[in-house]
N, C-alpha and C positions, 0 to 999 in steps of 0.2 A: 480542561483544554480539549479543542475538539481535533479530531485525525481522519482520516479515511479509512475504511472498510475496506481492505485488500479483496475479502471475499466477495461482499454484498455491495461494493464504492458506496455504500453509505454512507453515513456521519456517524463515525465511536469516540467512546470518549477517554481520552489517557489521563489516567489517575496519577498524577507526579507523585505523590506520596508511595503509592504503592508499587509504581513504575511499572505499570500494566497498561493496555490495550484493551477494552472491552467496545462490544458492539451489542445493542441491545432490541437488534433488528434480526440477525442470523445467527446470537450468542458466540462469535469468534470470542476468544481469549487469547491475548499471547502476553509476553515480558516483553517490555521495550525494544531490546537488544534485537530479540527475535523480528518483531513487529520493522526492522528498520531494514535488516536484514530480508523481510517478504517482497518492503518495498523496493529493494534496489533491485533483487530479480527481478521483479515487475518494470522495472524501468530501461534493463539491459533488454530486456525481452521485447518492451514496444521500438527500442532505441533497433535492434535487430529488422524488426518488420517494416520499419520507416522504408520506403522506395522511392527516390527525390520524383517528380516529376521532372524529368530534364532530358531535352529532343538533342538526341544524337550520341545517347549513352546506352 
């Protein structure tokens, strides 16, 4: 199954078997938990940066 590359936004690949994360473009590794966990910061953090454009705020 394919996933995103927190580090490199590539394409890694998540081994369900062994419940790992691998990228085999910038050699991240992580465990799932962790890998899911990189992504939600990552998501708080663009969710953070978001500025609506909106006239008269």
């Amino acid at each position: 199954m394919d996933a995103r590359c927190p580090k490199c936004e590539k394409v890694a690949t998540f081994d369900i078997d062994m419940n790992k994360v691998k990228c085999s473009h910038c050699n991240f590794e992580a465990a799932y938990d962790d890998y899911i966990e990189i992504m939600k910061e990552n998501a708080v953090n663009m969710a953070v940066d978001y500025i609506p454009d909106r006239p008269g705020f």
